[in-house]
Backbone as CSV, one residue per row, in Angstrom:
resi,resn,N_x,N_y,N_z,CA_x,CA_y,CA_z,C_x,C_y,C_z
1,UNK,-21.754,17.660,26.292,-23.182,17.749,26.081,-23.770,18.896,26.871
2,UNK,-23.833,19.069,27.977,-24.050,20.002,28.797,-22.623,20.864,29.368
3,UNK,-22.003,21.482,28.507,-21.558,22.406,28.136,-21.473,23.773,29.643
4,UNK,-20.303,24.048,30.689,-20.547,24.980,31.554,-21.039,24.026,33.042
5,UNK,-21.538,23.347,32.576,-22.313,22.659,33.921,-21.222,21.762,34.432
6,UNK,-20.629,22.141,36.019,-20.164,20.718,36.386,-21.042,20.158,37.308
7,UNK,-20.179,18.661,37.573,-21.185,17.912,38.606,-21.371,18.105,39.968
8,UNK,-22.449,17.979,40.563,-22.621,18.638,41.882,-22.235,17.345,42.703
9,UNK,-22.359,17.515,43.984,-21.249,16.642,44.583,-21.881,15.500,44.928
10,UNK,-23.359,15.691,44.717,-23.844,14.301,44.975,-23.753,13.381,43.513
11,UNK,-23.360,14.379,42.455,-23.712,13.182,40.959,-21.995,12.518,40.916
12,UNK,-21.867,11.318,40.992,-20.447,11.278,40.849,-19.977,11.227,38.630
13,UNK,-18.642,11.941,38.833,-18.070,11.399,37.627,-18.506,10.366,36.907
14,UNK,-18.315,10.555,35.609,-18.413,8.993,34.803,-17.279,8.107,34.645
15,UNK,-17.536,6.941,35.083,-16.285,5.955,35.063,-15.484,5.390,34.000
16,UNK,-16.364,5.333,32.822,-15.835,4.615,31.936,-14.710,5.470,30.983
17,UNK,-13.639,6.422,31.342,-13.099,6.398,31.086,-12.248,5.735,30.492
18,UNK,-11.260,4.989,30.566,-10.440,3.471,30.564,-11.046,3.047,29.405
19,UNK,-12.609,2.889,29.337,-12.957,2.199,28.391,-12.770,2.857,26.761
20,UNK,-13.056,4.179,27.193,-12.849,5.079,26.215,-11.913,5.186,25.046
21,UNK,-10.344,5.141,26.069,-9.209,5.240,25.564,-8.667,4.048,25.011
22,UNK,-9.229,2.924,25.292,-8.925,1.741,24.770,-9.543,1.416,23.483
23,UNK,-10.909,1.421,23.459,-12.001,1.619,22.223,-11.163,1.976,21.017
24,UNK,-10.576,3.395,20.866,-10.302,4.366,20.234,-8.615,3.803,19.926
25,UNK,-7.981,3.215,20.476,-6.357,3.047,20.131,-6.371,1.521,19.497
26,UNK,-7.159,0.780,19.727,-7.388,-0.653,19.424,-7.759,-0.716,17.782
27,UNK,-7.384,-1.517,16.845,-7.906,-1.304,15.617,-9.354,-2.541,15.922
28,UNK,-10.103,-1.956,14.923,-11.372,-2.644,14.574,-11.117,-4.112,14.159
29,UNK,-12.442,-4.653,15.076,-11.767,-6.262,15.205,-12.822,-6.457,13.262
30,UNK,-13.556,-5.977,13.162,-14.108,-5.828,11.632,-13.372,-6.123,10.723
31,UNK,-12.284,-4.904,10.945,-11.489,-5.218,9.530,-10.882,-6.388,9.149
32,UNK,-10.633,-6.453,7.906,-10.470,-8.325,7.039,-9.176,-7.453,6.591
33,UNK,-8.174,-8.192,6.821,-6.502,-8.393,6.441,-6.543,-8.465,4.590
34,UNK,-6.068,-7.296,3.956,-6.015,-7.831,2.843,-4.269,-7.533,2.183
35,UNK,-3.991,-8.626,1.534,-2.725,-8.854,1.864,-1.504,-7.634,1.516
36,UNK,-1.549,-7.032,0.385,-0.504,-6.123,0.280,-0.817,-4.719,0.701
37,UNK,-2.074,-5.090,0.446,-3.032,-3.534,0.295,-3.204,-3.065,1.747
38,UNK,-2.996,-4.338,2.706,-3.318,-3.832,4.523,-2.156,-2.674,4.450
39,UNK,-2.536,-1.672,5.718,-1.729,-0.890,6.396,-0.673,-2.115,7.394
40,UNK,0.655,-1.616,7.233,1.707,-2.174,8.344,1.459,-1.957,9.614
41,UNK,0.234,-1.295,9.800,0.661,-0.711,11.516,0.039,-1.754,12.333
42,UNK,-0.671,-3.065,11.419,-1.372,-4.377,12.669,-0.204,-5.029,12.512
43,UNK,0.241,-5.114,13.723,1.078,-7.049,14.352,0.472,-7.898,14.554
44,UNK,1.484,-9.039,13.789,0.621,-9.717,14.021,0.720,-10.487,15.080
45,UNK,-0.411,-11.524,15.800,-0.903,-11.759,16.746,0.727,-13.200,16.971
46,UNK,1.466,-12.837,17.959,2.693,-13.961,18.178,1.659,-15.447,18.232
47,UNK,1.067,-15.817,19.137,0.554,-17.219,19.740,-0.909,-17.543,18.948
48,UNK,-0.670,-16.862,18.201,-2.015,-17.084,17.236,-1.952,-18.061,15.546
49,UNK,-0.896,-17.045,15.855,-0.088,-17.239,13.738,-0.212,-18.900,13.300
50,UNK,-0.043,-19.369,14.518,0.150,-20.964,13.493,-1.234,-22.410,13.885
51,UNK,-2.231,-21.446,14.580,-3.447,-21.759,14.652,-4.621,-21.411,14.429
52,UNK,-4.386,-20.432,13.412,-6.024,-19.863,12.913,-5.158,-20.477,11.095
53,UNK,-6.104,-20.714,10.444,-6.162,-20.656,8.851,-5.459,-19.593,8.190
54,UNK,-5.194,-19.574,7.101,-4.901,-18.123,6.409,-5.940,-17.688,5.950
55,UNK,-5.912,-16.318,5.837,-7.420,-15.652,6.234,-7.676,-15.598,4.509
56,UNK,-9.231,-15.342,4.615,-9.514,-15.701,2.786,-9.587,-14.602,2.492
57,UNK,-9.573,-14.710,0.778,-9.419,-13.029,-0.286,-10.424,-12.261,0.225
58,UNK,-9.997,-10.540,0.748,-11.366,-9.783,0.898,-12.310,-10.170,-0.674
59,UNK,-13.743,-10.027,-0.030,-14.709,-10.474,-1.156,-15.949,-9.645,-0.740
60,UNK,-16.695,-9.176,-1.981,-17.666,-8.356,-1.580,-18.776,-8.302,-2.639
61,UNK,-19.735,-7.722,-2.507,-20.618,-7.769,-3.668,-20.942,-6.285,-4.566
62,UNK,-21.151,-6.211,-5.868,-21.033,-5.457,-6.624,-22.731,-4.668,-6.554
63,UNK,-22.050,-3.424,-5.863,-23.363,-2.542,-5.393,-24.363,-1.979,-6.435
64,UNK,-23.995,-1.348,-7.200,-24.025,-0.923,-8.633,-23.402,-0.844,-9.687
65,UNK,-23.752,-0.235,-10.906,-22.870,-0.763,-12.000,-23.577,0.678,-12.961
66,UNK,-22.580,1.628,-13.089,-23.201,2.582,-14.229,-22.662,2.111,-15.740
67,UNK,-24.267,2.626,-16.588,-23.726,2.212,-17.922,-23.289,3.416,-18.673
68,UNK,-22.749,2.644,-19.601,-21.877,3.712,-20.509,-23.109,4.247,-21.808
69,UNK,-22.706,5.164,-22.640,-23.859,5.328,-23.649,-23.616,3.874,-24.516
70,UNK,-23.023,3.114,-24.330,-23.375,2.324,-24.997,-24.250,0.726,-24.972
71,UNK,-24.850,1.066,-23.437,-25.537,0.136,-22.758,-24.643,-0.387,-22.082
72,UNK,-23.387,-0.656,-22.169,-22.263,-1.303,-21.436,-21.819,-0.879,-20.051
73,UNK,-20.937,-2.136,-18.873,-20.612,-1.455,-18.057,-19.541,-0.254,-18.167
74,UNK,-19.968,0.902,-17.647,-18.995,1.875,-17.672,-17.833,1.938,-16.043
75,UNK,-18.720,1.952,-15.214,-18.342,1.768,-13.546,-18.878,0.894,-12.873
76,UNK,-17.944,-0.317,-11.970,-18.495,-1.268,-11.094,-18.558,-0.178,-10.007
77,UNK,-19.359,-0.481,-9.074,-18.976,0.624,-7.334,-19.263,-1.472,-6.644
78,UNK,-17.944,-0.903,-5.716,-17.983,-1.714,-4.716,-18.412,-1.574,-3.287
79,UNK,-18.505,-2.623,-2.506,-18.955,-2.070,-1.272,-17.728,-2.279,-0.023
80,UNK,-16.187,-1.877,-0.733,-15.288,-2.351,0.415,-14.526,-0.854,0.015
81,UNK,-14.054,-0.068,0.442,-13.471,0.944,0.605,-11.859,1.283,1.797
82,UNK,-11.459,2.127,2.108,-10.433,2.652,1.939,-9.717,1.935,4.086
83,UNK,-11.271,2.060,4.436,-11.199,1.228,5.685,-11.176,-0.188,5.704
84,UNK,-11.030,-0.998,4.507,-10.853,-2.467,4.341,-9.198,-2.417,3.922
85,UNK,-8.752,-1.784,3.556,-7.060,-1.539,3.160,-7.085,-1.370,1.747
86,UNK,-7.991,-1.039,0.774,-8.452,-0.778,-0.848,-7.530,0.375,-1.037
87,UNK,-6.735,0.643,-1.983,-6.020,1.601,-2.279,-6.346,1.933,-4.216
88,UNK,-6.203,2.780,-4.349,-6.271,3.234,-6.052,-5.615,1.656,-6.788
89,UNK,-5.717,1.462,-7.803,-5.409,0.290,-8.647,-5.588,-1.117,-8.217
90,UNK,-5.727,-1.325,-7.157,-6.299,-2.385,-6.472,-7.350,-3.149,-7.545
91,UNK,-7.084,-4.577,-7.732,-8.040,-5.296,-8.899,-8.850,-5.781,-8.435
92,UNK,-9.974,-6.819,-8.759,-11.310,-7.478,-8.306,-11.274,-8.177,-9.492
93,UNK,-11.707,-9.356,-9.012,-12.073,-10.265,-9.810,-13.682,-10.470,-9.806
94,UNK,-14.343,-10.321,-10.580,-15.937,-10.463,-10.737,-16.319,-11.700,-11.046
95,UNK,-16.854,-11.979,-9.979,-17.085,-13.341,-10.593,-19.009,-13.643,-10.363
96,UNK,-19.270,-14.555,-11.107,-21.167,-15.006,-10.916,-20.802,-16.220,-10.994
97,UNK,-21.698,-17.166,-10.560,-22.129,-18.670,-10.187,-20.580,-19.302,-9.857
98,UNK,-19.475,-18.166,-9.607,-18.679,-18.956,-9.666,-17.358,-18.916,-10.339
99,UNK,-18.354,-18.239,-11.743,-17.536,-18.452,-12.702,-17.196,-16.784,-13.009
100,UNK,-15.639,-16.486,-13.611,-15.099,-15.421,-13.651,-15.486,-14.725,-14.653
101,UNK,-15.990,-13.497,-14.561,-16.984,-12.554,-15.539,-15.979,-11.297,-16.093
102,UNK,-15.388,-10.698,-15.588,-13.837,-10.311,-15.383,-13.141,-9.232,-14.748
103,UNK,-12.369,-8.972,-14.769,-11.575,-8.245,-13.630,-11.822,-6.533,-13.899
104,UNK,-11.770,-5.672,-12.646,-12.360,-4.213,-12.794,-10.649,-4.245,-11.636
105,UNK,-10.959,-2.845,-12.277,-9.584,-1.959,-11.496,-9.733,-0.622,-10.798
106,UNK,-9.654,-0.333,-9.379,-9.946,0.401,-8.816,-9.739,1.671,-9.269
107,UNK,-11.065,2.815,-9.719,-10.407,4.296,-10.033,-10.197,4.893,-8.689
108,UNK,-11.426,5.231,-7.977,-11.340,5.943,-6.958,-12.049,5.252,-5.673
109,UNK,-11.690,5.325,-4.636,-11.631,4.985,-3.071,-12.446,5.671,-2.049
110,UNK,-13.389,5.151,-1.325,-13.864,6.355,-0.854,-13.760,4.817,0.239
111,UNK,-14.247,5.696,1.716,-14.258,4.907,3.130,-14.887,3.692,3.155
112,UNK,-15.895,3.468,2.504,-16.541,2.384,2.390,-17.309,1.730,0.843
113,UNK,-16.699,2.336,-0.330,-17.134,1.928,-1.691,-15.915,2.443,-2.399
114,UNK,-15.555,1.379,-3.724,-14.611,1.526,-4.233,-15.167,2.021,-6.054
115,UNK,-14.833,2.639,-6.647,-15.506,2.860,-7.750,-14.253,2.270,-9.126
116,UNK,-14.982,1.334,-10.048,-13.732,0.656,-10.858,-14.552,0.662,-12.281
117,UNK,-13.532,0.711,-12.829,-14.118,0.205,-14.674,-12.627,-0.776,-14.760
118,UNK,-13.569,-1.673,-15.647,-13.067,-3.284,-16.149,-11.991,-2.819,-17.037
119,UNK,-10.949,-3.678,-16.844,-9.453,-4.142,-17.367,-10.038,-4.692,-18.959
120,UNK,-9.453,-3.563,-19.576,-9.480,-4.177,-21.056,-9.204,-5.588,-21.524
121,UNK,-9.803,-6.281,-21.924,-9.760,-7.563,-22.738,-9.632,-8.672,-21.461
122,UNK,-10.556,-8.430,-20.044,-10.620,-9.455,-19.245,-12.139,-9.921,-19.009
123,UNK,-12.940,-9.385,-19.921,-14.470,-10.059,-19.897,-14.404,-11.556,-20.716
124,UNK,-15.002,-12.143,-19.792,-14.592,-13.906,-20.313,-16.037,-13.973,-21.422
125,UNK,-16.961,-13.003,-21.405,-17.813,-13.655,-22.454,-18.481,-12.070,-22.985
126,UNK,-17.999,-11.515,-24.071,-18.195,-10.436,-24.931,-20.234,-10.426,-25.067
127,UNK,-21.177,-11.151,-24.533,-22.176,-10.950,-24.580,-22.890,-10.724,-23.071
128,UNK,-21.844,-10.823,-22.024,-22.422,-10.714,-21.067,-21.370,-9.452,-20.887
129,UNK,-21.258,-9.335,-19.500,-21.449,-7.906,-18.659,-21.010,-7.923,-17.416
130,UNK,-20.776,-7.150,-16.539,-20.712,-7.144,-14.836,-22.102,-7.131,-14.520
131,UNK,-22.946,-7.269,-13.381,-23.529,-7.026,-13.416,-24.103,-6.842,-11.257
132,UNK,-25.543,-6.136,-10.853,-25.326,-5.495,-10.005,-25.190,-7.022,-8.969
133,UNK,-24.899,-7.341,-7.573,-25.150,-8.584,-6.861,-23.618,-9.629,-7.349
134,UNK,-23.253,-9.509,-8.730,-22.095,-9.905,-8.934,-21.162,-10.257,-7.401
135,UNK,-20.329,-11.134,-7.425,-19.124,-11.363,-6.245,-17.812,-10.517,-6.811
136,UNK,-17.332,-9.933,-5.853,-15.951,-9.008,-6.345,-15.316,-9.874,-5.034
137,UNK,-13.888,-9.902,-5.751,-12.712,-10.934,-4.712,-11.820,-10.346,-4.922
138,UNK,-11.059,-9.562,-4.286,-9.778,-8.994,-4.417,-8.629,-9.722,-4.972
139,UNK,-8.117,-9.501,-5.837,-6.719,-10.234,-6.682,-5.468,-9.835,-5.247
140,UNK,-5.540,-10.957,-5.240,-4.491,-11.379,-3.830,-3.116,-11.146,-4.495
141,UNK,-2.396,-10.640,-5.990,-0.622,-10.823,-6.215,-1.243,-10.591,-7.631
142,UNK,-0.184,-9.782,-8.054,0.381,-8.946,-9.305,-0.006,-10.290,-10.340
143,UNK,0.328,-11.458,-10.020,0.297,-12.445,-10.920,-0.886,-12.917,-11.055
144,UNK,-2.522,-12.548,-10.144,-3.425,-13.180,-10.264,-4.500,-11.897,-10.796
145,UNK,-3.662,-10.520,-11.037,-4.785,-9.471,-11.072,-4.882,-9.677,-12.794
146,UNK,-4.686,-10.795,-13.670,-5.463,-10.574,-14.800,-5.193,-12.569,-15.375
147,UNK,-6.288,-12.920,-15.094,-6.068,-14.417,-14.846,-6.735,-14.764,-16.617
148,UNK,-6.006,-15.955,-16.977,-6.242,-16.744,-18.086,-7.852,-16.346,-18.365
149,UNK,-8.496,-16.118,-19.459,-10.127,-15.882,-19.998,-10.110,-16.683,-20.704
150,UNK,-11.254,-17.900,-20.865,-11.379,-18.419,-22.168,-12.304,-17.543,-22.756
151,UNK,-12.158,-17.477,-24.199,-12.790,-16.670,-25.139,-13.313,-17.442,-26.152
């Protein structure tokens, strides 16, 4: 900050060094574990593992939604990005009241928003839509990223 200037002998050093270097090497207690998609580089916690729950599907809400010329959704944008462990193809399940509206597939990744257009033939009701406030839940396994639709 002050650049050239050192400290004169009455100002002492700043201490918090220590704190510094720790801050910065420690991963963010923020981030939510998502299962394939996490980076390998967290261990996990030895004396912990068989007393906390298994942690639930990252889940997030659907920020915006661009339409296509045809009034339709063209792009969901999410609000979990590349610092939640979101990688390209990564699925979401859309869901409202609950109920599953249908699955979008990650195009592009940015640090904190994910940008997706919907998986062909997984909208559970051809008159509705994604829409913005929607719940997005990350498809936890290959086997759940395109789940039964009634039609």
């Amino acid at each position: 900050l002050l650049d050239g200037l050192a400290p004169t002998p009455s100002t002492p050093a700043p201490a918090p060094a220590p704190e510094a270097s720790s801050a910065t090497s420690a991963p963010t207690p923020a981030a939510t574990p998502v299962s394939a998609a996490a980076p390998a580089t967290t261990p996990a916690t030895g004396g912990d593992a068989g007393k906390n729950p298994a942690p639930k599907p990252l889940s997030t809400k659907v920020y915006a939604v661009d339409l296509g010329s045809d009034g339709r959704m063209a792009r969901a944008i999410l609000g979990v990005g590349t610092k939640h462990g979101i990688i390209v193809g990564n699925r979401f399940h859309i869901r409202r009241n609950n109920l599953l509206v249908a699955t979008v597939s990650v195009m592009l990744v940015k640090d904190a928003l994910s940008y997706c257009q919907m998986v062909p033939g997984t909208l559970a009701d051809p008159r509705d839509d994604v829409k913005e406030g929607d719940q997005a839940v990350l498809a936890a396994a290959a086997s759940e990223s395109t789940p039964d639709v009634k039609k």
